[in-house]
C-alpha positions in Angstrom: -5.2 -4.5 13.1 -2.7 -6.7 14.6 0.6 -5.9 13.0 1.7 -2.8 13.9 5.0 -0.9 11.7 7.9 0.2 13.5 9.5 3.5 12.7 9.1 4.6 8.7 7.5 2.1 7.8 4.0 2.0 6.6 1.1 -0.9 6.2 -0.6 -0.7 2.9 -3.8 -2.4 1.3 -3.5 -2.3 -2.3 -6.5 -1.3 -4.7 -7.9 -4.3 -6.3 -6.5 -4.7 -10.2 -8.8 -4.0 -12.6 -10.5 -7.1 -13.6 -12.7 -6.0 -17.2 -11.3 -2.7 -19.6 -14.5 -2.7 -21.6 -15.6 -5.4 -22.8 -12.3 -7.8 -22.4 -11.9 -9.7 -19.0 -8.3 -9.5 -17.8 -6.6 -13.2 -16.8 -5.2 -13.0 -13.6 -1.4 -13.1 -15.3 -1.8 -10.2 -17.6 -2.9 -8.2 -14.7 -0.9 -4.7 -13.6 0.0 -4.6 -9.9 -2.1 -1.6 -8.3 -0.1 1.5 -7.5 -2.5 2.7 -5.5 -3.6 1.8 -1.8 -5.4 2.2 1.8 -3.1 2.9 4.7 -4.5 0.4 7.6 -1.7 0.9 10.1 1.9 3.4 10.8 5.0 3.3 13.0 5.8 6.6 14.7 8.2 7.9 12.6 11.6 8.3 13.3 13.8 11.2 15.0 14.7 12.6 11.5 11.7 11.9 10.0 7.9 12.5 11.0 5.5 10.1 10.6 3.0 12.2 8.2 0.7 9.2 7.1 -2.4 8.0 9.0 -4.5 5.3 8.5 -7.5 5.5 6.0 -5.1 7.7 3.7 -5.6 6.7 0.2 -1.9 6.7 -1.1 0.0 6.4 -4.7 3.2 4.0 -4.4 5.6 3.3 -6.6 5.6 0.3 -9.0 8.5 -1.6 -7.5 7.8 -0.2 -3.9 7.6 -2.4 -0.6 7.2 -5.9 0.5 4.0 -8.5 -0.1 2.8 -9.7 3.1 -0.2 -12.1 3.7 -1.7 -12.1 7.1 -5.1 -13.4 7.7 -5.9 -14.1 4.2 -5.3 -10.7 3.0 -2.7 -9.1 1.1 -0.6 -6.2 2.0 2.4 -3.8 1.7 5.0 -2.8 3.7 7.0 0.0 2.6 8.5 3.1 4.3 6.9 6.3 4.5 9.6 7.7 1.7 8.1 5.2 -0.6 5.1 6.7 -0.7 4.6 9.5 -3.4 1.5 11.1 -2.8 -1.7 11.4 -0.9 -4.9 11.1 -3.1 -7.7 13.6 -1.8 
């Protein structure tokens, strides 16, 4: 990966959106934004806070969290650490 976060902050790959529920296909307007993701890349934390997140973690965000980025053709997120709510096992 060649962006790497700085401090808190966290690079996220969001989980494709569902694309069929049943038997109805889902236009690309109508569908929800994923609130779920792939950590590809951390910061080292800061001196109050320690970087818990690796990458490969599969991780649930909040709807309004981070920041879209597009590098390479692929979409990401950049949030902090804090917006992340849990770790999916």
């Amino acid at each position: 990966m060649n962006i790497q976060p700085l401090a808190d902050r966290v690079l996220i790959k969001p989980a494709p959106a569902e694309e069929k529920i049943g038997g109805i296909i889902i236009p690309d307007t109508a569908k929800e934004k994923p609130l779920k993701g792939e950590v590809v890349a951390t910061g080292n934390g800061t001196k109050d806070e320690e970087m818990i997140l690796k990458a490969g973690d599969n991780v649930l965000y909040g709807k309004y969290s981070g920041t879209e980025i597009e590098f390479e053709g692929e979409k990401y997120l950049m949030m902090r650490q804090s917006d992340v709510l849990a770790i999916v096992k």
